[in-house]
Each structure stands twice: as structure tokens, then as C-alpha cells.
N, C-alpha and C positions, 0 to 999 in steps of 0.2 A: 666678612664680619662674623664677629664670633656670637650662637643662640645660645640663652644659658636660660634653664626653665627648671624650677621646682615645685611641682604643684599639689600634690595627693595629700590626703589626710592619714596618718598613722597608729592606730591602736597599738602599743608595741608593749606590754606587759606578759606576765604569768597569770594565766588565766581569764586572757584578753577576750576570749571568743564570747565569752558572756557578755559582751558588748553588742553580740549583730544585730538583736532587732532590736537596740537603740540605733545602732549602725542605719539598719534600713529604714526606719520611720526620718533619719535625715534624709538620709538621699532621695526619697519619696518612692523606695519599693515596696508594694504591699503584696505580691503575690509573684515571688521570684521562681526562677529555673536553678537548681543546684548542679552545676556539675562539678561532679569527681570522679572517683574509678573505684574497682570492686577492691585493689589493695586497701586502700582507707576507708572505705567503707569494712572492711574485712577487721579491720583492726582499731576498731569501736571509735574512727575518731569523727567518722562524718555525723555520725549520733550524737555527738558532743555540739555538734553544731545547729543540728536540728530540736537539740532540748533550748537552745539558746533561741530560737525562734520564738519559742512557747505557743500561741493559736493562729500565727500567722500561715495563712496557708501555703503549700508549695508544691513544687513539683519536683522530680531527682532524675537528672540524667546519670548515670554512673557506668557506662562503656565509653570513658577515655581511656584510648589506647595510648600505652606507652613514649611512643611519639605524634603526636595529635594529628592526625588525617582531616582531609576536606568530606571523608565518606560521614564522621563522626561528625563533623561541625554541622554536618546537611541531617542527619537525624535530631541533634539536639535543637537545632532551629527548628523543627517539624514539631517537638515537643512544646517549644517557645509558644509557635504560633497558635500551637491546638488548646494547652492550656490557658489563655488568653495570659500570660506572664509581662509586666513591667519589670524587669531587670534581672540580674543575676549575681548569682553567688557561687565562685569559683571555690571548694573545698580542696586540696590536693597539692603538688607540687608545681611545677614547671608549666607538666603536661595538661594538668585540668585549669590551670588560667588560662592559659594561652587558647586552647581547645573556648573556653568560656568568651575568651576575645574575638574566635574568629565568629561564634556565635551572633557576637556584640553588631558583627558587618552581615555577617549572613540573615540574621532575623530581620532585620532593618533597611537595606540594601538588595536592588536586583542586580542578578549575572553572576560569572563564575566566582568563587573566591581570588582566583589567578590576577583576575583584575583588578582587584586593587594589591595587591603585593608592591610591595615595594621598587623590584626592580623593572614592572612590568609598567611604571609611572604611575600604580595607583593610591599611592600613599594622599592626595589631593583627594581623591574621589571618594575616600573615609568622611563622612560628613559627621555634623553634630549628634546626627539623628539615631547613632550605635546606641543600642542598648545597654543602660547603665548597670555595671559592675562592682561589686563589693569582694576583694580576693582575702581567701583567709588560708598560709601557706602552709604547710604540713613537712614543707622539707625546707634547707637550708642549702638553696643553690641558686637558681637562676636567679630570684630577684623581681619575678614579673611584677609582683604584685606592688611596683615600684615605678615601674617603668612605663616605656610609650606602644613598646613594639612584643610579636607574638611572634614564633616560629611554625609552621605546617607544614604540612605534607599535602600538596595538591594532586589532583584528580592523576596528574601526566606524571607522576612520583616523585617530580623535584620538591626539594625542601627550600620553602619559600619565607622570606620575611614580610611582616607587615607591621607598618610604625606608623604611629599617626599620634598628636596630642589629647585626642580625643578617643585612644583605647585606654587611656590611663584611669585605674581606677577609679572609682569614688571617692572609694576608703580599702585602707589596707588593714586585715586586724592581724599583727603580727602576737602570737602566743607562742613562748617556746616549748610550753609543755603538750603542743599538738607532735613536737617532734619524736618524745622520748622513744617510742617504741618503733621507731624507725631503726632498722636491722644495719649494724655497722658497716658493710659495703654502702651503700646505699647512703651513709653519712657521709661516708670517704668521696666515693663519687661527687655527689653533690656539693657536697663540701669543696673539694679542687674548680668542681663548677664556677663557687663564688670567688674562690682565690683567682682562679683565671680572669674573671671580669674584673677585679681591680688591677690585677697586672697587666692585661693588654687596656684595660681604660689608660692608665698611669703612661703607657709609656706610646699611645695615641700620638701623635704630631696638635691636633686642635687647641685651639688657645682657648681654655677654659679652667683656670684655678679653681676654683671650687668643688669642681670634678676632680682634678687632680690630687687635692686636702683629702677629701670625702673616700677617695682611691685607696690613699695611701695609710689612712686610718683603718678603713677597712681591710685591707693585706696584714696589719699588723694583730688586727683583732682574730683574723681565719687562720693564720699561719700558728699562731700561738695555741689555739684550742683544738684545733682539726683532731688530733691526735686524744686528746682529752674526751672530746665528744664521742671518736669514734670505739675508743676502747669502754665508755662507762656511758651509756646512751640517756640515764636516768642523771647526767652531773648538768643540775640547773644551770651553774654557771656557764659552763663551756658551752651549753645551747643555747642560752641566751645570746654568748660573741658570737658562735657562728652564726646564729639567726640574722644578727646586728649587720655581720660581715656579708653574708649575701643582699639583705636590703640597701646597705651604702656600695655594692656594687653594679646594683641597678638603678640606683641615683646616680653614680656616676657614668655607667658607660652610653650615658645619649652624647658624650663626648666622640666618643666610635671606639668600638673595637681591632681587631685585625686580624692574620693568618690563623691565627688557633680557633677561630671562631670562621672564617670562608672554608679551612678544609674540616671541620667537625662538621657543619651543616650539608656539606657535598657529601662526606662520605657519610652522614647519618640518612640521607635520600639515599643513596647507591644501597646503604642498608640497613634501613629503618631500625632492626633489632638491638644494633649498637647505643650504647647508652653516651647520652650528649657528655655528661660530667665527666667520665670515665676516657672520653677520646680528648675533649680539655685536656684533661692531665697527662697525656703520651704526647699532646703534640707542643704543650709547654715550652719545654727544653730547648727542642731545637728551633722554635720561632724566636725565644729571648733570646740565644747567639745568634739566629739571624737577624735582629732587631739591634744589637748592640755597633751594628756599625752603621746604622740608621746618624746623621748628622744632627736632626731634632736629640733624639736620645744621650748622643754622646756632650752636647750643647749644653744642656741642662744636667747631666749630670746622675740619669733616671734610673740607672742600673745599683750604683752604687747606692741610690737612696732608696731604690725596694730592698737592697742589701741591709741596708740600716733596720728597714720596720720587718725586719726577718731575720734579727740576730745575728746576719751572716755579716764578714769581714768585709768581702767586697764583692761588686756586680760579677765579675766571673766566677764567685763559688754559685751563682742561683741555679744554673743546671743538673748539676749533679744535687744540687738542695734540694730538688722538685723529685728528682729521681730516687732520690733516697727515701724521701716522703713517700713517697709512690709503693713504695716496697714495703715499708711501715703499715703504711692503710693497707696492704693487702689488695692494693689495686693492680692489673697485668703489670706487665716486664717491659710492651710494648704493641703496638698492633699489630704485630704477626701473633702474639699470644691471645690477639681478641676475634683473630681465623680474617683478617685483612691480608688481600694477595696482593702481590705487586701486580698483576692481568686487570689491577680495579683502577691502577692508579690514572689511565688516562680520562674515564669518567669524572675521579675525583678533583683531577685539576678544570676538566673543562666546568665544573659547577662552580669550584673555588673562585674561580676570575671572573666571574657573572655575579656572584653572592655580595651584596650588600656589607660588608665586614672587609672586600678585598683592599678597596680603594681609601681605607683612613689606618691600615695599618701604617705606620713609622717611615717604612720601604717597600716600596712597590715592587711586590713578588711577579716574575716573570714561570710563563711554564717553567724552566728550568729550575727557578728555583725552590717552585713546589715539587718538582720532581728530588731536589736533593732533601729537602722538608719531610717529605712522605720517608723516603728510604734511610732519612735520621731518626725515623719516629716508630722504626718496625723492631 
């Protein structure tokens, strides 16, 4: 039976952030915990957030690390609890939501974070009781602030999911002028991040059209601006589609994702430093031909019709289309140019085939064929 759920509120304008403490007198925060990180904070945008407050009191956790750790979510919690905080406000990208979510289970919640992850069965054992979250995103990739599920880095260094209806925020304030001065890698990166998520949503096996619409809309709004946004960081327009383009790809992928999301999350554990959006983009290629002989895929017709909202002729130019892209943004060659050995790749598949993302790609990857997967993607 197919779930189909849209549920969060969306502030989605220029100039949106001036909304939060309307924002939070809805959702009923009076004294939240801000987490972000010392990059946004560094570059005057968490300040923009906090004048948006006006005398509402708070507190600022601001050591989210790059990929969000259970060491970090266990301090933030400490801060939750001490300042006596009713909810939170995710300021940042990917890494300061998600980091905010596992908050959301660790303030409110006893035992490891490990436990409830998702593949550990504990997606059930997320109860109502998470701490309410208000996400205001500062980059234009993962989409969390959309979404149901969080990515971490647990205690034992696997990189673990955690999904539940009840991390999804309260309210989303999407602002595109929080992005501008987001440094062009780092557009690019992120940017392929959201491309990724409507293309492995889109070409999913689950029966869910409006995930599929929402996918394909979105692929057509990121692929067109990427480029736009990442050479002119200040062109309203092209921030605003790609903003557009990462939140309709995290409305759509509670559809499931697939391989380019099981081996970015293994190989972002194996090591941590690696940036999510950036290993997206290298392992693209070769999952869309290996997905193209996927029977759902070739059925409907999905290659050819990402082809369409991508200008491209047909489903077989999309590989070398992502790679040429690729070179454009100024993002690696490949993951041997981002110092990925082949000595890592057995860790990387034994993650890939446990990870939540494995089991609703298109075709069910075998060791071997993450093994030809990795060594298409160096």
C-alpha cells in the first residue's frame, strides 16, 4: 500500500526569516535552543535570525560539525536541558537541521541515539514527545527542512538514518537571500545534492505520483539554475529555483531514494570529512546506467523524461550531462580526486547494503555491483 504525506508549513519568500518569532509564537516556542555552526554564524546570517527574534529569549548552540555527530547532538541536548528550552531553531544547512533533529530525540528521549535510527528498528520508538523544531535553511541541498528523516554520525562512526513523521518540522522558513553569500563550491555541492534527490526520488520503483510531479518539477528548476547560482551567488532568481529545487526534493523523496544515497552515507561514515553533496554528484552517473536497466524505470519511461526536464535529448545523454556539469561547477573529476582509495571500498559496500536508501532503489545492488558502482565513480 502506497503512504503519501505532506504535512509542514512553509515560509518561502525573500526576506522570509522576518517571520520566526511569528513563526514561534505559532508553534508555541517561547525560549528556544538555536543550532547552527560557526560558518553561518561567521558570515552575519545567524544574526539575521536572531534580530528576527526581537526579546524573545534563547540560547545558540553553534558547534555543528560539518557532518552532524551523536557527540554534538549530546552537547546540544545538555544545553536544551540546562537552559530550560521548549523547542528549536535549526539555523544552517543540511548539517545544523539534522544535528537540531537528533536534538529533537535526544532532549526528549532516553538511551543511545543508535536506537532509534532507523535501521536499528527505531524509527517507531521516535514518539510525539521530540522537541518542536522550526528549520530556517541557509543552503540549497538536502531539503531537511522538509522532510521526515535526519542523517548522523553515531557514537560507533556509522552514519545512521533516522525518519519518523514526527521530526518533521513545525515550520520551514525558506529565505533565499539567507543563501547569497554562500561561496560557489559549496552552491555547486549542495546544489547537485538537490538534483540528486529528485533524480533518485523520480526514478524510485514506489508508487507515489505526486512525489514523482514534485521530483520532476524540481530536477527541471536545479538543473537550469545550478549553474546560474553558482557563478553569480547574489542572482535572486536562480536562488530562489534552487532553494525551490532542494525543498520539492525533500518533499518528494519520503518516496525512497537509492545507491547514490546507501554509498554517500557509508562512505561519508568511512569518512566523515567528505562532503554529502559533492560524493552525490560522483556517484550520479554511474547509479542512472545502472538504474536504466532497472524494469520499473525502463516501464515508465523515467530516464527519458528526466531527459525532457533537463533539456537533454534522451535518457542515455544524462551521464556524461551530470559529468559535464560536474566540471562546470568545479566540483572533483571523481573520488579518487576527493583522496577515496579502492583499500576503503569493502567498508563502503558493507555500510551501503545495511543503509536505509539500499533497499528502494529501482534494482537491488548486489556486492558486486557496488563494487563496479565505486570503481565507475573514481
Amino acid at each position: 500500500m502506497a503512504f503519501i504525506n505532506y504535512v509542514t508549513q512553509i515560509q518561502f519568500d525573500f526576506g522570509a526569516v522576518r517571520l520566526l518569532r511569528q513563526e514561534c509564537e505559532r508553534v508555541g516556542i517561547t525560549r528556544p535552543l538555536i543550532v547552527t555552526d560557526q560558518g553561518v554564524k561567521a558570515a552575519g546570517v545567524l544574526q539575521k535570525a536572531l534580530d528576527a527574534l526581537g526579546d524573545l529569549p534563547y540560547t545558540v548552540f553553534d558547534q555543528t560539525p560539518s557532518n552532524p555527530t551523536e557527540t554534538a547532538v549530546r552537547a546540544a541536548a545538555a544545553l536544551y536541558r540546562l537552559h530550560g528550552c521548549d523547542g528549536l531553531i535549526a539555523v544552517g544547512g543540511g548539517s545544523a537541521i539534522d544535528c537540531a533533529k537528533g536534538v529533537a530525540i535526544a532532549a526528549t528521549h532516553e538511551g543511545p541515539l543508535a536506537h532509534y535510527a532507523t535501521i536499528e528498528g527505531g524509527s517507531p520508538r521516535i514518539s510525539e514527545r521530540v522537541a518542536p523544531l522550526i528549520a530556517v535553511p541557509t543552503t540549497s541541498g538536502t531539503g531537511s527542512e522538509v522532510a521526515r528523516g535526519a542523517i548522523i554520525i553515531v557514537d560507533d562512526h556509522r552514519k545512521l538514518g533516522f525518519h519518523s513523521w514526527h521530526l518533521v518540522p513545525k515550520a520551514a522558513i525558506c529565505d533565499p537571500e539567507l543563501t547569497y553569500g554562500l561561496p560557489p563550491i559549496l552552491t555547486a555541492a549542495t546544489g547537485m545534492d538537490a538534483i540528486a534527490h529528485c533524480m533518485e526520488t523520480f526514478m524510485a520503483a514506489a508508487f507515489n505520483p505526486p512525489a514523482d510531479g514534485i521530483a520532476l518539477d524540481g530536477l527541471a528548476r536545479g538543473w537550469t539554475h545550478i549553474e546560474r547560482a553558482t557563478r553569480n551567488g547574489s542572482d535572486g532568481e536562480a536562488r530562489r529555483q534552487l532553494m525551490s529545487a532542494s525543498m520539492q526534493g525533500a518533499m518528494a523523496f519520503q518516496k525512497g531514494l537509492g545507491c547514490v544515497h546507501s554509498l554517500s552515507h557509508s562512505l561519508g561514515g568511512v569518512n566523515p570529512r567528505l562532503h554529502h553533496g559533492t560524493l552525490n554528484a560522483m556517484f550520479l552517473p554511474a547509479v542512472v546506467l545502472f538504474n536504466a536497466q532497472a524494469e520499473s524505470v525502463q516501464r515508465d519511461n523515467r530516464l527519458n523524461r528526466m531527459a525532457h526536464a533537463m533539456g537533454l535529448n534522451s535518457g542515455s545523454d544524462i551521464p556524461d550531462a551530470i559529468r559535464d556539469m560536474n566540471a562546470r561547477l568545479g566540483l572533483p573529476t571523481g573520488l579518487a580526486a576527493m583522496g577515496v582509495e579502492r583499500s576503503q571500498f569493502d567498508a563502503v559496500i558493507g555500510g551501503a547494503l545495511k543503509d536505509h536508501c539500499h533497499a528502494t532503489n529501482p534494482r537491488l545492488a548486489s556486492v558486486e555491483d557496488y563494487q563496479l558502482l565505486l570503481s565507475n565513480s573514481m
